[in-house]
C-alpha positions as CSV (number, residue, x, y, z in Angstrom):
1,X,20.9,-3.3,105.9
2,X,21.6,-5.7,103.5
3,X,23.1,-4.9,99.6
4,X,19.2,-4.8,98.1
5,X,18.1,-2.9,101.0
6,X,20.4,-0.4,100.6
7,X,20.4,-0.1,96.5
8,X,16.6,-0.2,96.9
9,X,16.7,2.5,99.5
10,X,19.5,4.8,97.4
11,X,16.8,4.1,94.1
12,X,14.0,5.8,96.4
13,X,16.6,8.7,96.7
14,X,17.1,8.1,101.1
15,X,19.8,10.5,101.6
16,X,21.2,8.6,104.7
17,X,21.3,5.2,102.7
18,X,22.9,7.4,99.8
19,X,25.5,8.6,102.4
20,X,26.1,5.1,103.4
21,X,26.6,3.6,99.7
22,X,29.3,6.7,99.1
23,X,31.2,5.8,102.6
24,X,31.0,2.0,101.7
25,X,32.5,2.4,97.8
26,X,34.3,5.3,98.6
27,X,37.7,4.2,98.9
28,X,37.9,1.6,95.9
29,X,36.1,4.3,93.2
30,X,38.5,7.1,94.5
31,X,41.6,4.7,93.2
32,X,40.2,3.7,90.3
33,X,39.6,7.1,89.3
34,X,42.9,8.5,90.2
35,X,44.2,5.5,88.1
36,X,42.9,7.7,85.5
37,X,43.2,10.8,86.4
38,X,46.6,12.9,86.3
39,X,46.3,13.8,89.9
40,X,44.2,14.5,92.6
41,X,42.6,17.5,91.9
42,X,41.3,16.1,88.5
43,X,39.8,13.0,90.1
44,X,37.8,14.5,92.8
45,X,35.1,16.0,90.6
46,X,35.2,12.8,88.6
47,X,34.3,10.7,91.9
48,X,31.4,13.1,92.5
49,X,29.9,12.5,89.3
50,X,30.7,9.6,89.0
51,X,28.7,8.4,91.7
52,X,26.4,10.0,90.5
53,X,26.3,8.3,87.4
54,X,25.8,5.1,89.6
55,X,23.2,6.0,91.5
56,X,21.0,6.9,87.8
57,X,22.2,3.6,87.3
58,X,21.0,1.2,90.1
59,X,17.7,1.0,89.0
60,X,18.9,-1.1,86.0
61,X,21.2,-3.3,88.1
62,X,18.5,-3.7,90.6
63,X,16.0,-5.3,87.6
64,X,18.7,-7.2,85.5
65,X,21.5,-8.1,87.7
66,X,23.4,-10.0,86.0
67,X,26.5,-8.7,87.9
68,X,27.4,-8.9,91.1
69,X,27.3,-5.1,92.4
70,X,31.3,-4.8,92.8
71,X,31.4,-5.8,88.6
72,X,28.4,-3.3,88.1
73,X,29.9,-0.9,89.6
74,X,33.2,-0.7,88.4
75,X,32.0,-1.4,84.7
76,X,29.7,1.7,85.6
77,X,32.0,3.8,87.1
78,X,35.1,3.1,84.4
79,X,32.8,4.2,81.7
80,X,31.7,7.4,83.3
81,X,35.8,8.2,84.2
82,X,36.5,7.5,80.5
83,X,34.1,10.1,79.7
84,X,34.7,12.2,81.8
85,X,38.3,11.8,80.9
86,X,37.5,12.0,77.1
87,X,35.3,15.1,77.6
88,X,38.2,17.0,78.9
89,X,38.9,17.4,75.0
90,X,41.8,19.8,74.8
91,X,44.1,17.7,77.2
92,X,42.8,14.0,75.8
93,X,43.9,14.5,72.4
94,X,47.3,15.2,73.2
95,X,49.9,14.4,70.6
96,X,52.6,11.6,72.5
97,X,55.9,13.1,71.4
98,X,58.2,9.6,72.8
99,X,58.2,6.8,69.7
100,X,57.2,3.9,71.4
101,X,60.2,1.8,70.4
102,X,63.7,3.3,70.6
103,X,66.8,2.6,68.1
104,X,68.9,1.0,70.5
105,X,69.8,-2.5,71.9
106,X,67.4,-2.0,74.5
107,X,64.0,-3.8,73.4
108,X,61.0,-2.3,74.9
109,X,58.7,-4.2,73.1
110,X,56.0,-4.0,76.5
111,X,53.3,-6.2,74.5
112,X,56.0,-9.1,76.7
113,X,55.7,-9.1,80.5
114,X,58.8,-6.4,81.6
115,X,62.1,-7.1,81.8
116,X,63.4,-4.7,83.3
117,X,60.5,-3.8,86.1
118,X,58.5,-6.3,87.7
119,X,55.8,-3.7,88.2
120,X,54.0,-6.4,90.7
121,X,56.7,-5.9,93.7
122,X,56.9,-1.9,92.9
123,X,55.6,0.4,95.7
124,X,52.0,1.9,94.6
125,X,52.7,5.2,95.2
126,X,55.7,5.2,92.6
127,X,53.1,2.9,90.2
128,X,50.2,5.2,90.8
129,X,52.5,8.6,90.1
130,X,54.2,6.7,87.0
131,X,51.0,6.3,85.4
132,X,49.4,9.7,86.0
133,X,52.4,10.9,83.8
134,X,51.1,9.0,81.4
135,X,49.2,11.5,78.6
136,X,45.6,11.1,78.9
137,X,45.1,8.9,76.1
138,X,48.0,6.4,77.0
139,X,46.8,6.6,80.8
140,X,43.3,5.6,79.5
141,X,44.3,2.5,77.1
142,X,47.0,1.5,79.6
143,X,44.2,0.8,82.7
144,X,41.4,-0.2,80.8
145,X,43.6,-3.1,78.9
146,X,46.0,-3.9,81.7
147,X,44.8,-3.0,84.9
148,X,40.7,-3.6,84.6
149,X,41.3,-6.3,81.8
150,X,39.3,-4.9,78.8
151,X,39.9,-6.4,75.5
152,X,40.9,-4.6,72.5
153,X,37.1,-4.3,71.1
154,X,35.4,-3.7,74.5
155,X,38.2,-0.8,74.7
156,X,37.4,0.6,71.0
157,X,33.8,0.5,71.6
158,X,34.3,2.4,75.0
159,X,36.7,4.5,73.5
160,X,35.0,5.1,69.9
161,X,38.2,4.2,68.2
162,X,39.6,1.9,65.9
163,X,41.5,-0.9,67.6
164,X,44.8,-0.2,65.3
165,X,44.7,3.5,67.4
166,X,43.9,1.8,70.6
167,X,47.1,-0.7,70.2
168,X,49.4,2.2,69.0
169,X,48.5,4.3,72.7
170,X,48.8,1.0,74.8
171,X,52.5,0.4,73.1
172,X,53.3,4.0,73.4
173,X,51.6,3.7,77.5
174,X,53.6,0.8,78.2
175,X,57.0,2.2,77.2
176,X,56.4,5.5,78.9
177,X,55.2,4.0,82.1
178,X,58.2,2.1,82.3
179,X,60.6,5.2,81.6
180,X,58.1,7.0,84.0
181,X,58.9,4.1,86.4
182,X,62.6,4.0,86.4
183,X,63.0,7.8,86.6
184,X,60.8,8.0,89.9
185,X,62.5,4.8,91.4
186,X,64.9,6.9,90.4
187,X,64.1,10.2,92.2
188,X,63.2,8.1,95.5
189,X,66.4,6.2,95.8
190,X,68.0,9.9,95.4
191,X,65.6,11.4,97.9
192,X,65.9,8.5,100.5
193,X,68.5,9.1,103.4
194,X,71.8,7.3,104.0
């Protein structure tokens, strides 16, 4: 079944082409939203609705496409995880305690690429944990501007938010992530055998 076949065939509500469109973007939706997510257990329910949320949308890819369907449907499915993030009110407004830049020789101005972690070579599963630590805000800035490449407006449009806000949490993100990162390198090396 080609892509139009099948996004036709999911509009028309065909449960087994449905099934099929789930098990073919499964795997790359699930990451992206436990990018955002603290763990597991929060981003399950968000990939169901989220999906969902796709599937009200195909009609309007299907008659505009001006995306390809793998940009549609992260776009799609980034703005539903930010709500659905967002709507989890009590937890998204958490107050960041850490000041973004400490009083030491150290400079962790992470605006500049990282000196101290080159967070391209570090295993996923330390990256991925490191950044669900991250308080909701900070974990949301921190994948829409770095990871999914959203500028500052797009984000403050998504977000609702003034951009001076948005650049505060993305300084505060970046610095935590990287304190985040060294303490789990941290608690591997100390947890791997000799």
């Amino acid at each position: 079944m080609s892509e139009l076949d099948l996004i036709s065939a999911c509009i028309k509500n065909d449960k087994a082409a449905k099934q099929q469109f789930f098990e073919k973007y499964y795997c790359s939706l699930a990451y992206v939203a436990l990018r955002y997510s603290k763990n597991k257990q929060q981003a399950e329910p968000a990939i169901l609705s989220g999906f969902s949320h796709i599937f009200s949308q195909l009609p309007q890819f299907k008659s505009q496409q001006k995306l390809s369907l793998d940009e549609f449907l992260n776009k799609q499915f980034i703005k539903h995880i930010v709500a659905y993030i967002k709507s989890i009110r009590n937890e998204y407004y958490v107050a960041s305690t850490i000041k973004a830049v400490e009083k030491t020789n150290n400079s962790y101005d992470l605006f500049l690429d990282s000196k101290y972690i080159d967070v391209r070579n570090i295993n996923q599963q330390v990256l991925l944990k490191s950044i669900q630590q991250l308080v909701p805000s900070q974990r949301v800035v921190f994948n829409l501007n770095v990871v999914d490449g959203y500028t500052l407006t797009e984000m403050s449009d998504l977000l609702e938010t003034s951009e001076q806000t948005i650049k505060a949490n993305l300084e505060k993100a970046r610095f935590n992530l990287q304190k985040a990162i060294e303490q789990n390198l941290k608690l591997n090396s100390d947890e791997q055998p000799v």
